[in-house]
Backbone as CSV, one residue per row, in Angstrom:
resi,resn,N_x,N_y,N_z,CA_x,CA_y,CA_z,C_x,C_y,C_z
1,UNK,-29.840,0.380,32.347,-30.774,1.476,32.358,-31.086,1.916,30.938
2,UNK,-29.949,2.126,30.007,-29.994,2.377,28.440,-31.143,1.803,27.947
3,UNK,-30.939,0.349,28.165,-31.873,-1.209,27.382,-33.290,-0.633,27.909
4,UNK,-33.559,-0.424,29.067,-34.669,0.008,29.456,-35.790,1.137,28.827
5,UNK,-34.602,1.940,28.647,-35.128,3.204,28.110,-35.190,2.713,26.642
6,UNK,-34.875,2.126,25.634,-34.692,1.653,24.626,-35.775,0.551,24.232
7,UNK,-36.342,-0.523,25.223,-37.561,-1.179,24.958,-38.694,-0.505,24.967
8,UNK,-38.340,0.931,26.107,-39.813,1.490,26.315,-40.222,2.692,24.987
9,UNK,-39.085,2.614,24.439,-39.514,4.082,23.764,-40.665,3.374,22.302
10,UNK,-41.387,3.640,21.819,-42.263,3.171,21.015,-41.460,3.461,19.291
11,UNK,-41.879,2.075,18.847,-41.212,2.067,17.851,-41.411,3.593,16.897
12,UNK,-40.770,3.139,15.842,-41.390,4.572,14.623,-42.588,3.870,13.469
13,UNK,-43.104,4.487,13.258,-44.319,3.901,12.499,-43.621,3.842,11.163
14,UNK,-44.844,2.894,9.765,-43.439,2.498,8.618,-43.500,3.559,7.881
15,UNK,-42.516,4.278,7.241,-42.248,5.450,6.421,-41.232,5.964,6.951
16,UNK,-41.413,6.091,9.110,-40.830,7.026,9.221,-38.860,6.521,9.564
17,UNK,-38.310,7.570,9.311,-37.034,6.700,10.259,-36.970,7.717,11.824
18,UNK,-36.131,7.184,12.146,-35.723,7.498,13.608,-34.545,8.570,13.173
19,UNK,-34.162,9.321,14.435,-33.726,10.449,13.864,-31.951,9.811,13.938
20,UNK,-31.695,9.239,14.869,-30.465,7.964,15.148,-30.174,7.447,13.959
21,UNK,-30.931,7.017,13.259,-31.243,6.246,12.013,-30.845,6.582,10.973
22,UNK,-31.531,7.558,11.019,-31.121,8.835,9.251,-29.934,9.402,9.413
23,UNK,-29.746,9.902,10.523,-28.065,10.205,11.110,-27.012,9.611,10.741
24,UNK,-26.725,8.560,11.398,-25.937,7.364,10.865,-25.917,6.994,9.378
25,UNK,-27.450,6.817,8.614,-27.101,6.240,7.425,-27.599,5.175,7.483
26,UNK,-28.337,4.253,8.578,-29.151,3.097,8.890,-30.285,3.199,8.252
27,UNK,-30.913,4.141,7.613,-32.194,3.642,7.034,-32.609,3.021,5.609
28,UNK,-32.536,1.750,6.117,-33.044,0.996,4.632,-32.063,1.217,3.665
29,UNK,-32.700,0.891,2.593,-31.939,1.120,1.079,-30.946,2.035,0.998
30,UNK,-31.022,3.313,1.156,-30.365,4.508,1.255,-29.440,4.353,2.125
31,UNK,-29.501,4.010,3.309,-28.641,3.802,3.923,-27.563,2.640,3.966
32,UNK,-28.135,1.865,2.938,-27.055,0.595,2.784,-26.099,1.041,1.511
33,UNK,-26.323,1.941,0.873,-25.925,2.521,-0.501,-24.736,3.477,0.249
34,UNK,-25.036,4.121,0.788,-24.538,5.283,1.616,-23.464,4.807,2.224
35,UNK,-23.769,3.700,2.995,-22.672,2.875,3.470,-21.491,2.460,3.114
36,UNK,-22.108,1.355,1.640,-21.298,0.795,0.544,-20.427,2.249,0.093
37,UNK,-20.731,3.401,-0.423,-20.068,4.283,-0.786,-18.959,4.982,0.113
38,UNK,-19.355,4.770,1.490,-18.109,5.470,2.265,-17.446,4.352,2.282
39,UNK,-17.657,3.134,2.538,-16.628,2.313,1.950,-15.651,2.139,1.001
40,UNK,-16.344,2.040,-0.245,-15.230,1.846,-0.900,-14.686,3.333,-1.266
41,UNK,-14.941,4.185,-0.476,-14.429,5.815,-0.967,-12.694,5.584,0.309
42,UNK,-13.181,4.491,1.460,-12.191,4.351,2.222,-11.724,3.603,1.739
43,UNK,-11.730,2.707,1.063,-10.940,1.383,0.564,-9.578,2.290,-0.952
44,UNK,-10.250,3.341,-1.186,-9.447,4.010,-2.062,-8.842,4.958,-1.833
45,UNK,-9.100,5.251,-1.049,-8.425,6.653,-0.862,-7.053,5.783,0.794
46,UNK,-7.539,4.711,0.992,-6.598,3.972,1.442,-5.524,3.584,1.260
47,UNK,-5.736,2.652,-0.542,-5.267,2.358,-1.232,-3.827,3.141,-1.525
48,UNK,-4.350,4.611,-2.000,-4.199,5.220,-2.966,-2.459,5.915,-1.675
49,UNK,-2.950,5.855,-0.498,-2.114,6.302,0.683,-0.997,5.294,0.810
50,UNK,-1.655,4.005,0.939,-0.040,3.176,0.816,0.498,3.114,-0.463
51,UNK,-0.015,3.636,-1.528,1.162,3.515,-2.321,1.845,4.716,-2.859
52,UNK,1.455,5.509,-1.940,2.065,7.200,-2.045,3.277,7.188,-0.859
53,UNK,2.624,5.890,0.457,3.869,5.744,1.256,4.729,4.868,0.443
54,UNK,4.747,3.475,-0.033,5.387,2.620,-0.903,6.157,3.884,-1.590
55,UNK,5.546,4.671,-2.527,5.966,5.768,-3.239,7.469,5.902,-2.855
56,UNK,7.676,7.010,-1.584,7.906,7.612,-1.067,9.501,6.584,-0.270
57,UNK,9.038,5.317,0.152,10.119,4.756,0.610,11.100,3.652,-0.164
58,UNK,10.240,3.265,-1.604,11.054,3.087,-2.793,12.057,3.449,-2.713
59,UNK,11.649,5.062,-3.289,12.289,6.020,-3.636,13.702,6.353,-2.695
60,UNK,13.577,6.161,-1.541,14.744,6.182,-0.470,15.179,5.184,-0.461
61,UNK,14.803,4.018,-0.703,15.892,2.576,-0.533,16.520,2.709,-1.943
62,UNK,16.378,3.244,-3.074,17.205,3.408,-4.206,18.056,3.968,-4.054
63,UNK,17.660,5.571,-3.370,18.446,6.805,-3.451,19.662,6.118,-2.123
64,UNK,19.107,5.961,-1.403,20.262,5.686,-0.160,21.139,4.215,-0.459
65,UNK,20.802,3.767,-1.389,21.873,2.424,-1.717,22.809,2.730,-3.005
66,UNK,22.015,3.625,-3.855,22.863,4.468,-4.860,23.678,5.138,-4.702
67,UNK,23.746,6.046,-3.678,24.323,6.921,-3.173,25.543,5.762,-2.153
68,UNK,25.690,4.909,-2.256,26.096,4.226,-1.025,28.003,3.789,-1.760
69,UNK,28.435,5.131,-1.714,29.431,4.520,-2.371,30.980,5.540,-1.611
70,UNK,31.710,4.511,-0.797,32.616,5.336,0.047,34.169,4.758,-0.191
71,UNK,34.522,4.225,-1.425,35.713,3.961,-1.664,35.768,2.111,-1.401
72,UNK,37.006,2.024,-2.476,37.631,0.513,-2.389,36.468,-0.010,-2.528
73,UNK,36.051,-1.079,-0.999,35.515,-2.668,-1.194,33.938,-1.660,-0.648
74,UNK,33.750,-0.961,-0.552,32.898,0.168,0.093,31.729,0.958,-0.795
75,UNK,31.707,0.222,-2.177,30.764,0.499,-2.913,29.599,-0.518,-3.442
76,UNK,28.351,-0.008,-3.486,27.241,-1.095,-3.610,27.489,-1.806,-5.027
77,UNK,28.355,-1.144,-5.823,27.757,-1.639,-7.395,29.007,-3.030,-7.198
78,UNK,29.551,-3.430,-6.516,30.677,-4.529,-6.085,29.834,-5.573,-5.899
79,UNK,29.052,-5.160,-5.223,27.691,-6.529,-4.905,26.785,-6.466,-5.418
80,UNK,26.098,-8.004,-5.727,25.189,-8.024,-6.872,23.988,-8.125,-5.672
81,UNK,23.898,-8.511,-4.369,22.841,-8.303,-3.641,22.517,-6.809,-3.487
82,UNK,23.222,-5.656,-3.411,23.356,-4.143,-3.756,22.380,-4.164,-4.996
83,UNK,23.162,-4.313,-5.636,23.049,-4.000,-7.452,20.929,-4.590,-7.517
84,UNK,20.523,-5.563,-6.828,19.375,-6.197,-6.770,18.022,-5.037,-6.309
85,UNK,18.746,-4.710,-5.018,18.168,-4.120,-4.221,17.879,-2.293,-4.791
86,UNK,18.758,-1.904,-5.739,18.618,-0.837,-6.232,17.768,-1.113,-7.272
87,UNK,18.052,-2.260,-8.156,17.273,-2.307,-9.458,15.538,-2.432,-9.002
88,UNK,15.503,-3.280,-8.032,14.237,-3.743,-7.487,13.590,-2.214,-6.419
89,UNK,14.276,-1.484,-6.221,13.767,-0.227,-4.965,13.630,0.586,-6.942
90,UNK,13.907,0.786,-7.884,13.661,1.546,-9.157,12.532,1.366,-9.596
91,UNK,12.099,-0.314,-9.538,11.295,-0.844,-10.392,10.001,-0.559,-9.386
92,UNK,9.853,-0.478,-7.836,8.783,-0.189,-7.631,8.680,0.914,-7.165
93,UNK,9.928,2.190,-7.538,9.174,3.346,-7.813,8.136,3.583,-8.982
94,UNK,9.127,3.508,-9.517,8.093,3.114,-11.059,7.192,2.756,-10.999
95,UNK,6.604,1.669,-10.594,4.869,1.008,-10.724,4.275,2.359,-9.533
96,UNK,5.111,2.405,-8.631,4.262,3.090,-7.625,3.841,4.687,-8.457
97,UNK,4.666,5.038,-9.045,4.330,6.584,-9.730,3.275,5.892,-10.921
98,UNK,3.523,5.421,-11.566,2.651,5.196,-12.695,0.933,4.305,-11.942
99,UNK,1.039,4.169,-10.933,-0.088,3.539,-10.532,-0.888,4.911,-9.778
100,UNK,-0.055,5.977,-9.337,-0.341,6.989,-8.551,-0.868,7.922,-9.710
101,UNK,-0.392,8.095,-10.763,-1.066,8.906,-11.942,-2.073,8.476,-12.339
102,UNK,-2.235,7.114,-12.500,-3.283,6.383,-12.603,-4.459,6.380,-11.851
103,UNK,-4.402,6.560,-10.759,-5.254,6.957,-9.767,-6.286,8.664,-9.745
104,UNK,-4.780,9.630,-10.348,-5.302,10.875,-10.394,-5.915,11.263,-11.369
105,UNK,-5.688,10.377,-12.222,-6.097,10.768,-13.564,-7.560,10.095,-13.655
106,UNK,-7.828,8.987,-12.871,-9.253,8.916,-12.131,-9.984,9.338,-10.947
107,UNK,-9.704,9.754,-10.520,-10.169,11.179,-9.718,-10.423,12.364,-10.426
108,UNK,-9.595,12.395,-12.012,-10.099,13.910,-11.707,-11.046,13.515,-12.815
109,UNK,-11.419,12.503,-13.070,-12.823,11.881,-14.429,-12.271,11.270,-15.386
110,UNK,-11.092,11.322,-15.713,-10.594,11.103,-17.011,-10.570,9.365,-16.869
111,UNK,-10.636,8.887,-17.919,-10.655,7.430,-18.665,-9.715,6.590,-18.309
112,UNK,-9.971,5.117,-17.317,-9.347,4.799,-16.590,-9.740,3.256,-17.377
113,UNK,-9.211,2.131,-17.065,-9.034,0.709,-17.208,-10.187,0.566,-17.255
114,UNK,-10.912,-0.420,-17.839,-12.258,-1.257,-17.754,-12.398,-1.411,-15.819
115,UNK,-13.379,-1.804,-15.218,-12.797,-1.716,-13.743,-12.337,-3.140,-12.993
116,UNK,-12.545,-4.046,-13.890,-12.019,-5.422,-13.738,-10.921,-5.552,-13.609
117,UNK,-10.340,-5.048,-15.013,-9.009,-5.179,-15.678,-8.064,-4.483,-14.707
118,UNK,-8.637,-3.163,-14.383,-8.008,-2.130,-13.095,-7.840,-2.753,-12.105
119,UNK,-8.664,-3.491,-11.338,-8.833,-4.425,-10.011,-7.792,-5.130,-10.059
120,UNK,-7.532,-6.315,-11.309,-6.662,-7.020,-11.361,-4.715,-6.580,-11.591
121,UNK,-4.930,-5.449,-12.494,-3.717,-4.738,-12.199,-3.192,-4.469,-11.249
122,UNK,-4.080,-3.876,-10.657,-3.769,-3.136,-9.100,-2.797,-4.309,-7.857
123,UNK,-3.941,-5.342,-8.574,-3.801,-6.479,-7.408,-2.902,-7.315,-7.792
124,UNK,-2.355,-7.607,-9.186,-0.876,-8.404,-9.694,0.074,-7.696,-9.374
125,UNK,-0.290,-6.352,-9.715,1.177,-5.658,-9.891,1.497,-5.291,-7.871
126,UNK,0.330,-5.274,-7.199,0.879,-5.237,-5.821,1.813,-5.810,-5.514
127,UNK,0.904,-7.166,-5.827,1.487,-8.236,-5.007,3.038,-8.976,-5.506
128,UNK,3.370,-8.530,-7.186,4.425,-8.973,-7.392,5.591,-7.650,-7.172
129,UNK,5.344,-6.610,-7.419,6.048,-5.793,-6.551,6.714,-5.686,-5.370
130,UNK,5.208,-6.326,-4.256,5.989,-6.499,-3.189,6.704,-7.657,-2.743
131,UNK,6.297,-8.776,-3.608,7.176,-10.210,-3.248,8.770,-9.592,-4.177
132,UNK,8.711,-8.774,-5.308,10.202,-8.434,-5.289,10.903,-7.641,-4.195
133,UNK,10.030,-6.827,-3.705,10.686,-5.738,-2.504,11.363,-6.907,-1.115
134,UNK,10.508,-7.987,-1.239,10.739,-9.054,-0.078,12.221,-9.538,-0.309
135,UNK,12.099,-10.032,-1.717,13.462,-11.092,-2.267,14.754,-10.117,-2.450
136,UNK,14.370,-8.797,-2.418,15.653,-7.569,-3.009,16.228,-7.747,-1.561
137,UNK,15.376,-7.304,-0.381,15.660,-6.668,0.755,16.735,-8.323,1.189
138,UNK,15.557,-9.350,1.212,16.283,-10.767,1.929,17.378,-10.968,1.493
139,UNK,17.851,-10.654,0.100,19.433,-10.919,-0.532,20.138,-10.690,0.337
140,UNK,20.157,-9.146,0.427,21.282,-8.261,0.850,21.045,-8.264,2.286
141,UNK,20.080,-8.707,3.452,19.954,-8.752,4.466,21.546,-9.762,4.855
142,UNK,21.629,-10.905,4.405,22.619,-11.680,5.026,24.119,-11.062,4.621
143,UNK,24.372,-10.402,3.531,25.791,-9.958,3.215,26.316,-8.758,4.222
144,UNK,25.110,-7.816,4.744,25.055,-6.786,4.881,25.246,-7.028,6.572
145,UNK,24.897,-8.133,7.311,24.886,-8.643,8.415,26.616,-9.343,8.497
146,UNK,27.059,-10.005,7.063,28.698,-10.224,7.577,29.059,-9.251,7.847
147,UNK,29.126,-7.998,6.866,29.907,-6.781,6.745,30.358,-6.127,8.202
148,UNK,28.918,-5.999,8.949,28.787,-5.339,9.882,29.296,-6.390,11.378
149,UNK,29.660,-7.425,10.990,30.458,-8.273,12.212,32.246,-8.003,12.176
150,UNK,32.360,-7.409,10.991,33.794,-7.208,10.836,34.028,-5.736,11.028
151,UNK,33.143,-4.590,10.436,33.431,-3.604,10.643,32.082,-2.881,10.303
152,UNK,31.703,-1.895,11.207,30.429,-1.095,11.430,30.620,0.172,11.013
153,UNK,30.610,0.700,9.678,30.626,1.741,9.196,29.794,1.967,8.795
154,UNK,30.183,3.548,8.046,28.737,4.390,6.927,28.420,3.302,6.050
155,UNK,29.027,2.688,5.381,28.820,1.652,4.339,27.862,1.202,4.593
156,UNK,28.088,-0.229,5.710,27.163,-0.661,6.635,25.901,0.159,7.016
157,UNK,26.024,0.591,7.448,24.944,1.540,8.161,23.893,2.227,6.812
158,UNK,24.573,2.843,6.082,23.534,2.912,4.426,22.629,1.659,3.725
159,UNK,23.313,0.589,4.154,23.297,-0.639,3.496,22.029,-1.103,4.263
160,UNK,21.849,-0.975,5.737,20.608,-1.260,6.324,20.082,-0.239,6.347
161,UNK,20.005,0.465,6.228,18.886,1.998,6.270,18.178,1.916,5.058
162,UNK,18.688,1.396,3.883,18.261,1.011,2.377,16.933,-0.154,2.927
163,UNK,17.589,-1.017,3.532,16.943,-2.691,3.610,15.793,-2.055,4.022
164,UNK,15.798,-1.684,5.266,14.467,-1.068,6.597,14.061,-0.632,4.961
165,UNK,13.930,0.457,4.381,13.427,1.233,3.651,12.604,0.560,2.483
166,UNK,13.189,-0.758,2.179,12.893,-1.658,1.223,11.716,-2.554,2.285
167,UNK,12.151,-2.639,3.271,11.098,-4.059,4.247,9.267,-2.558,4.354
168,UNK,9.902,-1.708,4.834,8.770,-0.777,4.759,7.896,-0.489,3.705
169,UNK,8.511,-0.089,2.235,7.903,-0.057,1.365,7.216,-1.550,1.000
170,UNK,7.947,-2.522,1.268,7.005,-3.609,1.355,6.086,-3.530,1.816
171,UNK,5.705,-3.640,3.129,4.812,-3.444,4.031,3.239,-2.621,3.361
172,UNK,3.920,-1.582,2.924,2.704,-0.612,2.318,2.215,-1.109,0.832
173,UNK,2.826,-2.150,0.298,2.213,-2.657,-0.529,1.405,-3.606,-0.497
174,UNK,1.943,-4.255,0.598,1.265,-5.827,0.805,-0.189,-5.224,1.485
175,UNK,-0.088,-3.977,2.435,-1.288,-3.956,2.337,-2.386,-3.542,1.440
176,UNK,-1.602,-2.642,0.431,-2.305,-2.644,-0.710,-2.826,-3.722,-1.300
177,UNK,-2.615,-4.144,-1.679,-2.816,-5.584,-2.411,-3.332,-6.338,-1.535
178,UNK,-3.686,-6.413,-0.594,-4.898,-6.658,0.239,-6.229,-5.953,0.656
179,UNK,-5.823,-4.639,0.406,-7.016,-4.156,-0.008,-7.625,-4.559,-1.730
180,UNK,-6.579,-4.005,-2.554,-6.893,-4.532,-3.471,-7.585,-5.833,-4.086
181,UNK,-7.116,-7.567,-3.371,-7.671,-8.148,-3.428,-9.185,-8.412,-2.731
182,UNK,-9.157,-7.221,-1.659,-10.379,-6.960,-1.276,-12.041,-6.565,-2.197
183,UNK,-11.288,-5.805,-2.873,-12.116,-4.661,-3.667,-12.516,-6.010,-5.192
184,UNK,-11.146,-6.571,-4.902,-11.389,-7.654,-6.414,-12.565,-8.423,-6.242
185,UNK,-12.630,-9.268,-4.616,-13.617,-10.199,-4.180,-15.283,-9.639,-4.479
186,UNK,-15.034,-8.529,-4.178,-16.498,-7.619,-4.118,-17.561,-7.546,-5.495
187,UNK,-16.242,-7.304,-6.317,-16.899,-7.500,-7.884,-17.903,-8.252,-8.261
188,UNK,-19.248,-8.490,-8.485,-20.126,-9.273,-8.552,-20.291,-9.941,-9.823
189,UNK,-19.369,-9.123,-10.724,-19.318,-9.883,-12.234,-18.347,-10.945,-12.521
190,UNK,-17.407,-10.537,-11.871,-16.194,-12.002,-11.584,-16.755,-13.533,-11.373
């Protein structure tokens, strides 16, 4: 019945748009501009969200494996898959804060990377960030799995609450860096 009503209604003559049309953001030029802009306003402000989550769960797979220390054979700094997983949950707090200032400090106008050079940062430092968050977490996944066949304690139990925390903050990077390599492809000067 829609289609019906939709063949019969008479087109719009040229100049004008349809009121559907201008609404949306469908008309012509303007509206393909309009488009492109809520785009990449979503592609950043996307961005800018997983790595405020990345941020955020870094920051807890450090703090909760640092903190992970309950006597004798019961402390992380004993294991060098520990010792990995903290250095590597530090290192992408770090990129994640310094990439997050980076961000604000373009938002609020101020003088940011050439936008190439930015693209490509964004998108190395994702992606090697998160292939370390992968290799930190996978270490200590198998030691952390004996531990807990012999005895299931706080130890244990910190030790995977860290990992999850490390596999998550992964997660929010990799999709970064897929957006990112998104935004790279788009570049028409590349």
């Amino acid at each position: 019945m829609a289609d019906i009503e939709k063949a019969s209604a008479p087109a719009p003559a040229q100049g004008e748009a349809t009121a559907t049309g201008a609404a949306a953001g469908g008309g012509g030029m303007v509206g393909s501009v309009l488009r492109r802009w809520r785009t990449q306003d979503l592609l950043d402000r996307s961005g800018s969200a997983l790595r405020a989550g990345a941020w955020a769960l870094s920051l807890l797979a450090f703090l909760v494996m640092a903190c992970n220390e309950h006597g004798d054979w019961m402390r992380f700094d004993r294991y060098e898959e520990y010792r990995y997983i903290v250095a590597i949950g530090l290192l992408a707090f770090v990129y994640t804060t310094l990439q997050l200032v980076r961000h604000g400090i373009r938002l609020t106008g101020g003088q940011d990377l050439q936008a190439k050079t930015g693209l490509l940062v964004d998108f190395a430092g994702d992606q090697v960030t998160a292939y370390l968050l992968m290799s930190a977490l996978s270490a200590a996944i198998p030691i952390t799995n004996r531990m807990r066949e012999g005895a299931d304690n706080v130890f244990t139990a910190s030790s995977a609450a860290s990992i999850s925390m490390a596999f998550f903050a992964f997660v929010c990077l990799a999709l970064s860096a897929l957006i990112s390599g998104f935004k790279l492809t788009k570049q028409t000067y590349i």
